[in-house]
C-alpha positions as a LaTeX table, in Angstrom:
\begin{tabular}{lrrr}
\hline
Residue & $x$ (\AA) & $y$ (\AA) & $z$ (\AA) \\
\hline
Unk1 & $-6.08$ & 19.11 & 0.57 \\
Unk2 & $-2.69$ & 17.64 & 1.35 \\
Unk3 & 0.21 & 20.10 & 1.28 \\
Unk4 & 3.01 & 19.37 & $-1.43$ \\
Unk5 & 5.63 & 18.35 & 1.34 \\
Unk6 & 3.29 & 15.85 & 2.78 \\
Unk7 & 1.94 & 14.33 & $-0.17$ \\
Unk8 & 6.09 & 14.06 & $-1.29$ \\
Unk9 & 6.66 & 11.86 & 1.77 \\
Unk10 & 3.59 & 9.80 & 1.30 \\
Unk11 & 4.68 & 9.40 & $-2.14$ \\
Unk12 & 8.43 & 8.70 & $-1.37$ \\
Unk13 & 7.29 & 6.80 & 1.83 \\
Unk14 & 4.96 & 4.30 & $-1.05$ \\
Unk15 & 7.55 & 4.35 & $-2.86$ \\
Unk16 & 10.45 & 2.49 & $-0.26$ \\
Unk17 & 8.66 & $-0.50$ & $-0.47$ \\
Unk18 & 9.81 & $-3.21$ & $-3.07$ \\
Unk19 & 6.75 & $-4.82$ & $-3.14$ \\
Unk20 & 4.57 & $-1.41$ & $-3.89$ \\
Unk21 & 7.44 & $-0.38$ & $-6.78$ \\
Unk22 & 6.93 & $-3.36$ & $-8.42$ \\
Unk23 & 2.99 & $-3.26$ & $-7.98$ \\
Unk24 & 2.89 & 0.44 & $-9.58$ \\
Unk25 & 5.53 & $-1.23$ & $-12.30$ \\
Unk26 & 2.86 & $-3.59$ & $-12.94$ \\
Unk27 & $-0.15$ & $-1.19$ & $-12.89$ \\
Unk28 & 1.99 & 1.49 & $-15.19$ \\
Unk29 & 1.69 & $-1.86$ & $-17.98$ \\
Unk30 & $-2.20$ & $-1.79$ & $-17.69$ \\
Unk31 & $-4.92$ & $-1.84$ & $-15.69$ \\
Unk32 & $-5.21$ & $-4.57$ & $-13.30$ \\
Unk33 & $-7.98$ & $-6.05$ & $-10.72$ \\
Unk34 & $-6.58$ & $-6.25$ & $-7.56$ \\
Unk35 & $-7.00$ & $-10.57$ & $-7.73$ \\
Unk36 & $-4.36$ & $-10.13$ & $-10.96$ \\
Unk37 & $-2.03$ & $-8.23$ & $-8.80$ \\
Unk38 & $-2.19$ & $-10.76$ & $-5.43$ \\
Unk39 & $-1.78$ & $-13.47$ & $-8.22$ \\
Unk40 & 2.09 & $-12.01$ & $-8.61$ \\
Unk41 & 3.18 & $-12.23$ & $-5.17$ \\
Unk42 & 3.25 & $-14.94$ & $-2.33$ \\
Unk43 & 1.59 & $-12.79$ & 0.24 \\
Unk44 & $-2.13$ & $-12.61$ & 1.28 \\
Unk45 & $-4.46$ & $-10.73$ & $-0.45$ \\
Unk46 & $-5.25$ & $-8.61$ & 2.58 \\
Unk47 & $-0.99$ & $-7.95$ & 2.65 \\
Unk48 & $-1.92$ & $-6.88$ & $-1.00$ \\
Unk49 & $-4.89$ & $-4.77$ & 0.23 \\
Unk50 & $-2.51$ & $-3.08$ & 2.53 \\
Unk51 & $-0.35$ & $-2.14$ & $-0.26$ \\
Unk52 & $-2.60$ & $-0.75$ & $-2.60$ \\
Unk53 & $-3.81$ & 1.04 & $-0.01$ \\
Unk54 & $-0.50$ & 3.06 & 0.88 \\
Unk55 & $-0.38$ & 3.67 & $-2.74$ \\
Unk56 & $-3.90$ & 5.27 & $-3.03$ \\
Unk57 & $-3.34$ & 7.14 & $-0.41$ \\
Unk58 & 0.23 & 8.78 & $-1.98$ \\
Unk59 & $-1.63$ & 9.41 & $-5.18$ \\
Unk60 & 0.26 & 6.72 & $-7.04$ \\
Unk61 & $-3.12$ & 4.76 & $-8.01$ \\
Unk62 & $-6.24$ & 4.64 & $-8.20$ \\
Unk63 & $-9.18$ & 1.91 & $-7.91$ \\
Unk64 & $-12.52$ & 1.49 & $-9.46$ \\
Unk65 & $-15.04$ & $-0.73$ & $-9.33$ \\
Unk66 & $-16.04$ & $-2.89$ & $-12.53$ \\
Unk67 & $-18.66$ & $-5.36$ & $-10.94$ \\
Unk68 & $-17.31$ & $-7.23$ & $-8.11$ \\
Unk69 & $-13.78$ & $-6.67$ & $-9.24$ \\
Unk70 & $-11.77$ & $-3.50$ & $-8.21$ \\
Unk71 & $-9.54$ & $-2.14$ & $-10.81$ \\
Unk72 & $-6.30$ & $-0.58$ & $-9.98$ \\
Unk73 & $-4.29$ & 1.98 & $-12.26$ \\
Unk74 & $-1.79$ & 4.47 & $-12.32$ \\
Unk75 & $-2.30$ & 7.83 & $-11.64$ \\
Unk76 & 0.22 & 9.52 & $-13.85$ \\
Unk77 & $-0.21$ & 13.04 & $-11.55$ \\
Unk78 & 1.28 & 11.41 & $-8.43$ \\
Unk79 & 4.39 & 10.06 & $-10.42$ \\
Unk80 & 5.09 & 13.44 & $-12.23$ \\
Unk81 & 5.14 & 15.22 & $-8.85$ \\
Unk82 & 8.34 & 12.94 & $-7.49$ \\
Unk83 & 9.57 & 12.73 & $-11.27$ \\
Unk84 & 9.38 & 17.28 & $-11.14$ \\
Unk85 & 11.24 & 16.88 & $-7.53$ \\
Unk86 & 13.79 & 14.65 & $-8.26$ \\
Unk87 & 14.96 & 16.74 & $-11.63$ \\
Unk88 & 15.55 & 19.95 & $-9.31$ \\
Unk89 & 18.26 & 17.91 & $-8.10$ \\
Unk90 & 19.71 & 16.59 & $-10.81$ \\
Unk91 & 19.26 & 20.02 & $-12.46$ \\
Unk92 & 22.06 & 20.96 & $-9.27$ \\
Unk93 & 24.43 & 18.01 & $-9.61$ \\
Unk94 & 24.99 & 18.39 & $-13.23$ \\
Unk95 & 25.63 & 21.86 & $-12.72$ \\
Unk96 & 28.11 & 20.95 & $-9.82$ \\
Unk97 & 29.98 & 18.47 & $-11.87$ \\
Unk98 & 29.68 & 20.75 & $-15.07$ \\
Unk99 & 32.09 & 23.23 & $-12.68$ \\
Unk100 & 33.76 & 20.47 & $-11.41$ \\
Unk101 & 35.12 & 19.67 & $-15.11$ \\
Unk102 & 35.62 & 22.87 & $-15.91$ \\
Unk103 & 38.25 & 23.45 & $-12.69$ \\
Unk104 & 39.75 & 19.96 & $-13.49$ \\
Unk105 & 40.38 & 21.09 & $-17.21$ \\
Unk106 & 41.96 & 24.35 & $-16.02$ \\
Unk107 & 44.39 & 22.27 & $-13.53$ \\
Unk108 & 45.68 & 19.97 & $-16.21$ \\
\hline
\end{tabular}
């Protein structure tokens, strides 16, 4: 089992690529085979492999097999992990600009 740390980076490190973003955009829409996805880009299908590789690996998908085709989706767990990181920080920089008002009100 991957620690929480490590499976942050893989998921943040899937995540840096504009290519994978907007694969995991697409996948979020609907399941897809992994010929519909190549059919987006102009890159090789292998270059596509690679990609939806990195983002099985992070958690952010998931493939199946439906005859010869593979199937990509998204795995909602993956995405609610970052999502529940990300909020602890926004949680602290609202609370640092909620002080932030309140000592610019009390200079005015």
């Amino acid at each position: 089992m991957i620690e929480p740390e490590a499976r942050l980076d893989l998921i943040f490190g899937s995540l840096a690529d504009t290519t994978r973003r907007d694969i995991l955009r697409r996948v979020a829409g609907r399941e897809l085979s992994v010929g519909e996805i190549a059919s987006s880009y102009d890159i090789s299908l292998a270059a596509v492999s690679k990609h939806l590789v990195v983002l099985e690996k992070a958690g952010l998908i998931t493939k199946r097999r439906d005859g010869k085709q593979q199937i990509a989706s998204l795995s909602p767990a993956a995405v609610t992990d970052a999502s529940n990181h990300l909020e602890r920080y926004r949680d602290i920089w609202e609370s640092r600009l909620d002080r932030l008002g309140i000592y610019l009100e009390k200079k005015r």
